[in-house]
C-alpha positions as CSV (number, residue, x, y, z in Angstrom):
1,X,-25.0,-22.6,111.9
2,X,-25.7,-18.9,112.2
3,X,-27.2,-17.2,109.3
4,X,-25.0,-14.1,110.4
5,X,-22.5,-13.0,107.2
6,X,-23.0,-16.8,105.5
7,X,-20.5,-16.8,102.8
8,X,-21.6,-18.2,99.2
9,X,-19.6,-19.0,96.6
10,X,-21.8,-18.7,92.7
11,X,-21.2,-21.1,90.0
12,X,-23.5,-20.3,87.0
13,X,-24.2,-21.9,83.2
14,X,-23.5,-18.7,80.6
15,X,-25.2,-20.4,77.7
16,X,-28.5,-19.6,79.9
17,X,-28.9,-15.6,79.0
18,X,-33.4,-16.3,79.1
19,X,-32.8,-17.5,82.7
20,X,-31.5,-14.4,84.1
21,X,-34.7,-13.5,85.8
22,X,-33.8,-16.8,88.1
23,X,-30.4,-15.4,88.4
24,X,-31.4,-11.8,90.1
25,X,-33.8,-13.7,92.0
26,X,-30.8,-15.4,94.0
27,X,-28.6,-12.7,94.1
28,X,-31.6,-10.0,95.6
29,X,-32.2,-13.1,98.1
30,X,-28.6,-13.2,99.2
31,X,-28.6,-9.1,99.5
32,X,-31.5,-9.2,101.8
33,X,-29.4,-11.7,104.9
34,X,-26.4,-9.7,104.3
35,X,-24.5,-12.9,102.8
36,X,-21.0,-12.5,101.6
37,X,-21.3,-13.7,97.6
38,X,-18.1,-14.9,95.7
39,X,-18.5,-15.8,92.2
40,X,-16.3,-17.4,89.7
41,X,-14.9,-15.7,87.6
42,X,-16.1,-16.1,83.8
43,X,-19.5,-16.1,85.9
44,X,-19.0,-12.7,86.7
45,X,-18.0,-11.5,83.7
46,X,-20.9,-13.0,82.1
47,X,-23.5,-11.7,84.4
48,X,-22.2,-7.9,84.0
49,X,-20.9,-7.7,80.5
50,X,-23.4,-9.9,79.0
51,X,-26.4,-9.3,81.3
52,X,-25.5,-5.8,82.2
53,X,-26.8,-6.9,86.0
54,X,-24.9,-5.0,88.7
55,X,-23.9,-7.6,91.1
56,X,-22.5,-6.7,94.4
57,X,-20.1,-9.3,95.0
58,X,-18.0,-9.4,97.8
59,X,-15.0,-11.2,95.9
60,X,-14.1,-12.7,92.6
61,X,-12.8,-16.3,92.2
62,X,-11.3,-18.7,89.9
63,X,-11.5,-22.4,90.0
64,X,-11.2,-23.6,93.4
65,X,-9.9,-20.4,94.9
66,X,-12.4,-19.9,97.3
67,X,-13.8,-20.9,100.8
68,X,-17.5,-20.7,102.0
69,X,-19.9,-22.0,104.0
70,X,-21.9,-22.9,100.5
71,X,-21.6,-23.4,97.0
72,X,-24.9,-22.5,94.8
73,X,-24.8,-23.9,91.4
74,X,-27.1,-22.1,88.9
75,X,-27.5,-23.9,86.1
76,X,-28.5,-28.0,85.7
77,X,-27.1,-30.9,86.4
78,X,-23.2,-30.4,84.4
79,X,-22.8,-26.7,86.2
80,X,-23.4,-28.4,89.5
81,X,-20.8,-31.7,88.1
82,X,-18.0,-28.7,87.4
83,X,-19.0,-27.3,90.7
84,X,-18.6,-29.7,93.0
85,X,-15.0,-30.4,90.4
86,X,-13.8,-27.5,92.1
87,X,-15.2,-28.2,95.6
88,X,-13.0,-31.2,95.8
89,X,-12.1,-32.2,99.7
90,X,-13.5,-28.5,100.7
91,X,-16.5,-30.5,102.5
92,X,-18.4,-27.4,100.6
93,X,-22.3,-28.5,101.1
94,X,-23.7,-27.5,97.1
95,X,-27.2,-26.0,96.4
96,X,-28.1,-26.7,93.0
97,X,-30.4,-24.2,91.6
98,X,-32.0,-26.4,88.2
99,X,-32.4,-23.4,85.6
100,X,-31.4,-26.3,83.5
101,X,-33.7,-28.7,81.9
102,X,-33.8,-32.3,83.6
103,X,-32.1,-31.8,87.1
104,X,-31.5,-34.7,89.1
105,X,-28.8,-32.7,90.9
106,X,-29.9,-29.5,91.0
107,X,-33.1,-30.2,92.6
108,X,-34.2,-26.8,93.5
109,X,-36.8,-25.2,90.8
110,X,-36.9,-21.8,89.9
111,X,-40.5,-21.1,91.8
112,X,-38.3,-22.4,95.1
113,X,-35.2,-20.4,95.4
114,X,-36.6,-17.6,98.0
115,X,-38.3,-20.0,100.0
116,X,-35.1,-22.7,99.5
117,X,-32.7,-20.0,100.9
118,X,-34.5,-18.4,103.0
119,X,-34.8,-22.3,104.8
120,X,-30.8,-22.3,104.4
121,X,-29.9,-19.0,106.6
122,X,-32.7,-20.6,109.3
123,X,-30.7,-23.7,108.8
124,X,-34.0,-25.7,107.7
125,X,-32.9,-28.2,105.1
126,X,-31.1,-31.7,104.7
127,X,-27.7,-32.9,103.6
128,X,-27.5,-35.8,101.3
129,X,-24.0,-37.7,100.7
130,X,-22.7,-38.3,97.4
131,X,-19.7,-41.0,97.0
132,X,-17.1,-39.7,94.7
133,X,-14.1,-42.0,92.7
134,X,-11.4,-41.5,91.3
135,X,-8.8,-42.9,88.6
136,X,-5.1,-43.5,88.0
137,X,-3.3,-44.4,85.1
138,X,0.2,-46.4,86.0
139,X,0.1,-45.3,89.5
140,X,-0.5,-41.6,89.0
141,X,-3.7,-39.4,89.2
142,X,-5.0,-39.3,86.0
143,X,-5.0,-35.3,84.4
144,X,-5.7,-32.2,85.9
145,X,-9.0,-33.9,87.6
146,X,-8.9,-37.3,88.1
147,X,-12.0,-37.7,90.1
148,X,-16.3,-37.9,89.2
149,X,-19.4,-37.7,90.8
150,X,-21.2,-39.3,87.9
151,X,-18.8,-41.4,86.2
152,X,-15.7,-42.6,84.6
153,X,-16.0,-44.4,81.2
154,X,-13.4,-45.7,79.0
155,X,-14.4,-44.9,75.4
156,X,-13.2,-45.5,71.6
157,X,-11.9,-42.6,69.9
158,X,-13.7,-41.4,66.9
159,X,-14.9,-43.9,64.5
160,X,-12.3,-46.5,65.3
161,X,-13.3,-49.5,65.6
162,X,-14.4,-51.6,69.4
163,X,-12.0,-51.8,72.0
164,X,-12.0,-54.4,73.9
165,X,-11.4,-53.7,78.0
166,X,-9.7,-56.5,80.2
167,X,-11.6,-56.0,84.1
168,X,-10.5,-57.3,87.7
169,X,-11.9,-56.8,90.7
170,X,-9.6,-56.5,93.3
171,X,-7.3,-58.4,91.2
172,X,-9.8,-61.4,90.3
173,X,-10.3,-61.8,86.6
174,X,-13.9,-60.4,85.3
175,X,-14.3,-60.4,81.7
176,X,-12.7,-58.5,78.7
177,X,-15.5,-56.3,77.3
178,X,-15.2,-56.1,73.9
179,X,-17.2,-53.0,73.4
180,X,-17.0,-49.3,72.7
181,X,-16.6,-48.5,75.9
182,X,-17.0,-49.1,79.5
183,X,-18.8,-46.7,82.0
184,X,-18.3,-47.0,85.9
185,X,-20.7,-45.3,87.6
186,X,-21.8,-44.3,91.7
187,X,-25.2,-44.1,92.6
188,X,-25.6,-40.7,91.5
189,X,-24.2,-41.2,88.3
190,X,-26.5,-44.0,87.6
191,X,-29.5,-41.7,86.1
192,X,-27.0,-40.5,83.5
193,X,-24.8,-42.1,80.6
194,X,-24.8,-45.4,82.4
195,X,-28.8,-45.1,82.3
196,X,-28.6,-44.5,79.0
197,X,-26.6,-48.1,78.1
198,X,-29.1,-49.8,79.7
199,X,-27.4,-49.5,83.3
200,X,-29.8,-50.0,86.6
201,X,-30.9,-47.1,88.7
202,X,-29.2,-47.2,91.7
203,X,-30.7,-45.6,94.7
204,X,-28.5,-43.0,96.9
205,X,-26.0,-43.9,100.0
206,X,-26.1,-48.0,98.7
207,X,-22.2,-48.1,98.7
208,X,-21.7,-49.3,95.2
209,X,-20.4,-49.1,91.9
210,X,-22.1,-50.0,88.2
211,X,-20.0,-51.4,85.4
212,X,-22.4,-50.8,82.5
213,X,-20.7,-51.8,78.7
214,X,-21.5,-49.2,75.6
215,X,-22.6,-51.0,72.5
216,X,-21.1,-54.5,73.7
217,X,-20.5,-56.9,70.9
218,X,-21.5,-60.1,73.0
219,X,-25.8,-60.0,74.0
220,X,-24.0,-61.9,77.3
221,X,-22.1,-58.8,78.6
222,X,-24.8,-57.4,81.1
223,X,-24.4,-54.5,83.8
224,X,-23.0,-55.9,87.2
225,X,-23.1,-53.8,90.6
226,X,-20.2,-54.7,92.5
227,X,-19.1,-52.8,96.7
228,X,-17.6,-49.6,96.2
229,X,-14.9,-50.4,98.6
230,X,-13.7,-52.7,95.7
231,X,-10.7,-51.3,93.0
232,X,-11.1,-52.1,89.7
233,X,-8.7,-53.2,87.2
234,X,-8.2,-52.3,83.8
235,X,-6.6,-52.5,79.9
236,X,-7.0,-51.8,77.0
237,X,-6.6,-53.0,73.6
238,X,-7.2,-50.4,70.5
239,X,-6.6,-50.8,66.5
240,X,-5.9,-47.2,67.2
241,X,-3.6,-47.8,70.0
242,X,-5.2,-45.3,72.0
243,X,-8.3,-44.8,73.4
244,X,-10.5,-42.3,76.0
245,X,-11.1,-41.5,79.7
246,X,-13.6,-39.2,80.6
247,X,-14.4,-38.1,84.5
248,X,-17.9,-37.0,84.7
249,X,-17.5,-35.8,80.6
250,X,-14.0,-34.2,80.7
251,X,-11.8,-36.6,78.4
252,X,-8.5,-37.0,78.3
253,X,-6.5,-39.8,75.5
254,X,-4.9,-42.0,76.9
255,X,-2.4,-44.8,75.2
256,X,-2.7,-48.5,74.8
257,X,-1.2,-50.9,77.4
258,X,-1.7,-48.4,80.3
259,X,-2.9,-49.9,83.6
260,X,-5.9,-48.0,85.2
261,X,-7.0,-48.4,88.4
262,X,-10.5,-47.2,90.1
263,X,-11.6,-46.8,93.5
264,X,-13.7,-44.8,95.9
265,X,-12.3,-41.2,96.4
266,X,-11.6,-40.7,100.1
267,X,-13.9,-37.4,100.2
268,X,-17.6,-37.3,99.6
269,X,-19.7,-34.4,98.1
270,X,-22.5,-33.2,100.2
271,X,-25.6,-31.6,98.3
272,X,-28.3,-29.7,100.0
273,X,-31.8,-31.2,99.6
274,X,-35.0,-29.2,101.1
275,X,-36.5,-30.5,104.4
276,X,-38.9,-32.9,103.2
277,X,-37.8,-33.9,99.7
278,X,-37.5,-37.7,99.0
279,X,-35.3,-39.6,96.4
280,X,-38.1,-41.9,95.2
281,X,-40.7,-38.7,94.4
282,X,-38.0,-37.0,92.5
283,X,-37.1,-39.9,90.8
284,X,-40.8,-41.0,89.7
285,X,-41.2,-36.8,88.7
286,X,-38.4,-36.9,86.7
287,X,-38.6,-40.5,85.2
288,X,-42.3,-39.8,85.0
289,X,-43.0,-43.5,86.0
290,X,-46.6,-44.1,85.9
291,X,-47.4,-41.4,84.4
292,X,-50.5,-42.3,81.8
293,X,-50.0,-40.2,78.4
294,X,-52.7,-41.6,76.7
295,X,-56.2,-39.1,75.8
């Protein structure tokens, strides 16, 4: 790809006002190859009404109204999630710049975003494939956005009491989770909420899906990884008569007795990943597994 006129389109968090510095970093970056910079729209308005920074932006954008040769997300890992939201089927490749905190995502550090896009315009850097699904509800998309990169989890509302979830796969009876809720997630949702229910870590491009229960009622109920080519099955059953579906954290309510069905989207998200960074170091940084606190 030629670095001539590249065209960027600028996601950014605007809770992060103390991370500016990182913010004018990118944007003096971009100014120096001539790049074309579009940026979303409450972004905009945040970085020159709230940060009085004089960006030079070619265009202005909202939602998905824009086409690029990149995405850069600016923020952590949930500004990259609404990012790639809005990418969609673009085939968009997304840098994510982590002026976040943890950053499994947005892999790109603060101390690394000259010499990150500098690599970019000499086309020096890897693309790593990220499987994306989808839900429907009665044979409709779910909502506004019925797909996730992380995950899809079926949750109780409020303080009502368990629900309990009846799952097929590909029409064979599972088991009826009696739970609070059920989480599927892809591989590169597998570090987040299903992590924290006890869910495996599932390494990138392994072509499946976790079920992972929240707060099961039975100590039987255990994770199960199933092929992602597989559609799942489900309904539920709530003293509420209603219950939760959130895609990568956006929730919608949803009523009792309504048939979901989840499958493998049929786009993928593509992140960018510097030459030379592996999976396995990021995850043993990040999880800091066999790291020795002790003095």
């Amino acid at each position: 790809m030629s670095s001539d006129n590249l065209r960027f389109a600028l996601f950014g968090n605007i809770y992060q006002a103390k991370k500016s510095a990182s913010i004018q970093k990118i944007l003096s970056c971009l100014y120096e190859h001539d790049a074309e910079i579009y940026i979303e729209k409450t972004f905009y308005e945040f970085l020159t009404t709230q940060q009085h920074i004089d960006v030079k932006a070619t265009g202005v954008f909202e939602e998905n109204g824009f086409d690029t040769d990149f995405v850069i997300s600016m923020g952590g890992d949930g500004t990259l999630l609404r990012a790639a939201r809005y990418v969609g089927e673009k085939n968009i490749p997304i840098i994510g710049i982590n002026i976040g905190r943890l950053g499994f995502l947005a892999g790109v550090l603060p101390t690394e975003i000259e010499s990150t896009l500098n690599d970019i315009f000499l086309g020096k850097y890897d693309t790593e494939t990220h499987s994306v699904i989808q839900v429907e509800a009665d044979g409709m998309p779910l909502g506004d956005y019925p797909f996730a990169l992380n995950d899809i989890a079926i949750l109780k509302r409020d303080n009502a009491s368990m629900i309990s979830i009846r799952t097929c796969i590909n029409d064979e009876y599972l088991v009826t989770y009696q739970a609070d809720g059920l989480i599927i997630s892809t591989p590169t949702g597998s570090t987040a909420y299903s992590l924290s229910n006890g869910g495996p870590i599932i390494a990138p491009l392994t072509g499946t899906l976790c079920l992972t229960p929240v707060a099961p009622h039975s100590l039987n109920i255990r994770p199960i990884v199933i092929p992602d080519n597989a559609t799942i099955s489900l309904t539920v059953e709530s003293r509420s008569h209603n219950f939760l579906i959130a895609t990568d954290g956006m929730s919608e309510k949803c009523t009792e007795g309504t048939c979901l069905k989840i499958k493998k989207a049929p786009y993928n998200i593509y992140i960018i990943k510097r030459s030379g960074q592996r999976y396995f170091a990021t995850l043993r940084e990040k999880m800091m597994w066999g790291a020795d606190k002790r003095e």
